[in-house]
NULUM-130272 format. One record per residue (C-alpha): x, z, y. Coordinates in nm, 3 decimals, always signed. Each point is the difference from the previous one (the first is absolute). Example, Ala and Ser with C-alpha at 12.3 -4.5 7.8 and 13.67 -1.06 7.14 Angstrom:
<pts>
> px:pz:py
> +1.230:+0.780:-0.450
> +0.137:-0.066:+0.344
</pts>
This chain:
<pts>
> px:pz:py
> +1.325:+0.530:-1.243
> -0.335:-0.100:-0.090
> -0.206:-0.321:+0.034
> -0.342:-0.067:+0.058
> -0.203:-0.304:-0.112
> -0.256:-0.057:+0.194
> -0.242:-0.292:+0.021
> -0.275:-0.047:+0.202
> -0.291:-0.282:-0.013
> -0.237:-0.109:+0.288
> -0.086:+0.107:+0.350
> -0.109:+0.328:-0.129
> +0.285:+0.092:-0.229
> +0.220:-0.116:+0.296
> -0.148:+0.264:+0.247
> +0.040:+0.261:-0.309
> +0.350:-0.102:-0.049
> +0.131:+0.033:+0.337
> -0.185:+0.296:+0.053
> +0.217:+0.165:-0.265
> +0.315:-0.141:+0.077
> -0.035:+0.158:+0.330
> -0.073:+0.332:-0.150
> +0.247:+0.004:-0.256
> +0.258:-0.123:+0.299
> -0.059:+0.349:+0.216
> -0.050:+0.224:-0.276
> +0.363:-0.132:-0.100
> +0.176:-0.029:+0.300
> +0.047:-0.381:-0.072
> -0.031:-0.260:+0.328
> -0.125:-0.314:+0.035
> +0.320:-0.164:-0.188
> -0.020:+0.229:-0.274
> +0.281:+0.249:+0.109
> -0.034:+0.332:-0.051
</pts>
């Protein structure tokens, strides 16, 4: 399995981030807990 690093800085870079955790999620088949 692969890993991700990720980091994110202010309000803006928040809203990025958890826009693209939530489209890496679906496109993956991977809930909210990180189970695929």
């Amino acid at each position: 399995m692969r890993e991700i690093v990720h980091l994110q800085a202010g309000q803006c870079g928040n809203q990025i981030g958890a826009k693209f955790w939530e489209i890496i999620s679906e496109e993956h088949g991977i809930d909210s807990n990180g189970i695929y």
